[in-house]
C-alpha positions in Angstrom: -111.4 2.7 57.3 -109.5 -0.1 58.7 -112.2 -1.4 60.9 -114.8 -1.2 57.8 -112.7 -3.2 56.3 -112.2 -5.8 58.9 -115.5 -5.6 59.5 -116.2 -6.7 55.7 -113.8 -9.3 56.5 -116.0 -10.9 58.8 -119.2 -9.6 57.4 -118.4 -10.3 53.5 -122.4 -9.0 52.9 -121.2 -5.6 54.0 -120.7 -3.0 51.2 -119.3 0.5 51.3 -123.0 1.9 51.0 -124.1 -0.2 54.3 -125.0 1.6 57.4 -122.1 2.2 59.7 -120.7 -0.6 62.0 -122.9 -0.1 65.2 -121.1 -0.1 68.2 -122.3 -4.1 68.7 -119.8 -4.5 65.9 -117.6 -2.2 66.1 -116.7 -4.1 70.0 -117.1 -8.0 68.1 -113.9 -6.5 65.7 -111.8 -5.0 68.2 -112.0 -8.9 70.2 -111.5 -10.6 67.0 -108.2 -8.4 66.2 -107.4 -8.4 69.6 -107.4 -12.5 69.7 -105.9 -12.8 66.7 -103.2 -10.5 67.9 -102.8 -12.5 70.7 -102.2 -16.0 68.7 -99.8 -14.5 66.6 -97.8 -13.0 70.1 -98.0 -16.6 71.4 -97.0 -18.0 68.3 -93.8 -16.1 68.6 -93.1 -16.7 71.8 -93.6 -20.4 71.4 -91.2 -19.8 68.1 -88.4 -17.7 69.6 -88.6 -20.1 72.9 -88.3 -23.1 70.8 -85.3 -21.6 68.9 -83.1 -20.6 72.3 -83.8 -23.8 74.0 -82.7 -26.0 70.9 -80.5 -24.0 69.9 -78.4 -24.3 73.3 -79.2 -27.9 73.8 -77.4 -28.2 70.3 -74.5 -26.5 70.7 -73.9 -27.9 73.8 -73.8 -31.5 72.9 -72.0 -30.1 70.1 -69.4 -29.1 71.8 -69.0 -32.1 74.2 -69.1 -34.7 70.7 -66.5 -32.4 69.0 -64.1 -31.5 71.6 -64.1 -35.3 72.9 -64.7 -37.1 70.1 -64.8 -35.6 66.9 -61.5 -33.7 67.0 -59.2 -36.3 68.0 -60.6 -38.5 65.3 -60.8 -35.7 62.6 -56.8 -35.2 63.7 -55.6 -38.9 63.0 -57.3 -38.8 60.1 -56.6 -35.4 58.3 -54.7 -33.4 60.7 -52.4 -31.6 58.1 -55.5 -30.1 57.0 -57.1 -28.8 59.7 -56.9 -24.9 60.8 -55.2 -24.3 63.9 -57.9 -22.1 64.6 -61.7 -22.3 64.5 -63.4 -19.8 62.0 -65.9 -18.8 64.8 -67.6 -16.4 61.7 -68.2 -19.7 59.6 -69.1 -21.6 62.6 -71.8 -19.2 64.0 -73.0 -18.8 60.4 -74.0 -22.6 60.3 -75.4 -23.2 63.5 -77.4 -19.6 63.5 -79.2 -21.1 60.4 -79.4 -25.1 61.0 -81.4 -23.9 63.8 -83.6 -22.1 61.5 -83.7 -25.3 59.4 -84.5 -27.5 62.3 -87.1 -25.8 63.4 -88.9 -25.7 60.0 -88.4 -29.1 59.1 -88.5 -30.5 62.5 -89.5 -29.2 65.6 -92.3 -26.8 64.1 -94.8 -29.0 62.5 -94.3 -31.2 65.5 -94.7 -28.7 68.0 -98.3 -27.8 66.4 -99.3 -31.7 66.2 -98.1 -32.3 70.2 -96.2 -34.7 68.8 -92.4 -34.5 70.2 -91.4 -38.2 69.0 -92.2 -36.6 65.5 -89.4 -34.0 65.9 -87.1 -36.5 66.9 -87.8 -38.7 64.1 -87.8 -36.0 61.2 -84.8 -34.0 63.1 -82.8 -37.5 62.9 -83.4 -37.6 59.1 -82.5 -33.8 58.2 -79.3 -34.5 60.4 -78.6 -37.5 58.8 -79.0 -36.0 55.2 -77.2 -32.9 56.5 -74.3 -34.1 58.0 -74.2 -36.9 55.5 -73.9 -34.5 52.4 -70.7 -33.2 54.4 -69.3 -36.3 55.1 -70.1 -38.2 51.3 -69.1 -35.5 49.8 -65.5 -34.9 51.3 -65.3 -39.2 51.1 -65.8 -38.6 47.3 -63.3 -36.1 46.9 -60.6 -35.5 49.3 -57.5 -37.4 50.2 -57.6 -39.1 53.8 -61.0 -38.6 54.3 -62.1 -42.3 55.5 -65.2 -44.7 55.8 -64.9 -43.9 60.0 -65.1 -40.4 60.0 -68.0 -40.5 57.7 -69.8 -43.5 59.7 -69.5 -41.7 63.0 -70.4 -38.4 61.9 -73.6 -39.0 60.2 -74.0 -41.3 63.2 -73.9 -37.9 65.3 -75.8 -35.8 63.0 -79.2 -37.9 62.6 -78.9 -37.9 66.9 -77.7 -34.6 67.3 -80.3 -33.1 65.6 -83.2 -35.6 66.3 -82.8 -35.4 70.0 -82.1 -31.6 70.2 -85.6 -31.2 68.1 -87.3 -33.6 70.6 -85.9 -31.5 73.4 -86.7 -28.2 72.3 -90.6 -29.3 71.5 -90.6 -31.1 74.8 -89.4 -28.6 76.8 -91.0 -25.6 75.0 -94.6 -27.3 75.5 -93.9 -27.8 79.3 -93.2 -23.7 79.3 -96.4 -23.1 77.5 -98.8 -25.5 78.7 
């Protein structure tokens, strides 16, 4: 039943009161599914590589910008507000699904154009937009919140996320080329 109707797929002419699929056929569907299964296996591989390698290129320069940068300036600025602790739930929540949002804006349609310098271009504006409807918003509406903090984190945002999408497409072609 489920070849017959692969088969029709390929064959639309084919009706349910055709002959049987002879054995010509029968051997052209099984290679058909059996490339087509083998895209879609690639396909993720190429996805699920391209999310690990971006994703730790991410949080690593993450971690560098906010530990050496970021806090200190977030502290001078609104110190009294800040946790003593990180929320690592919160904080694992975000970056699990930025990822997810890098890749489909980003990294993805670049990655099936071979065109890397298009991740980085289109990862630079979603980080820019991303980090900058964090940073306008909080200017707009919290005490303390200033002009530098805003400037610089955009500023890390757009290249954050433009060169961790640039990496990960680079990198993940170089594994699968």
């Amino acid at each position: 039943m489920f070849l017959a109707a692969a088969f029709r797929k390929f064959r639309p002419n084919l009706n349910a009161a055709s002959a049987p699929v002879s054995p010509a056929d029968f051997f052209e569907i099984r290679n058909r599914l059996a490339f087509a299964h083998t895209q879609a296996t690639l396909h993720l591989m190429q996805t699920l590589t391209l999310y690990a390698i971006t994703a730790v290129i991410f949080l690593a320069l993450d971690a560098i910008m906010l530990t050496r940068v970021m806090s200190p300036l977030f502290e001078r600025h609104i110190g009294a507000f800040l946790l003593p602790d990180l929320r690592l739930g919160a904080a694992v929540a975000f970056y699990l699904a930025y990822i997810v949002g890098v890749l489909y804006f980003a990294s993805l349609p670049a990655l099936a154009e071979g065109a890397p310098i298009k991740a980085l271009l289109n990862g630079a504006i979603l980080g820019a937009m991303a980090y900058g409807t964090y940073e306008f918003t909080n200017l707009a509406t919290l005490k303390g919140w200033s002009w530098q903090m805003v400037a610089v984190d955009v500023t890390w945002g757009a290249v954050l996320t433009g060169v961790s999408a640039w990496a990960g497409v680079t990198l993940t072609r170089l594994i699968f080329s």
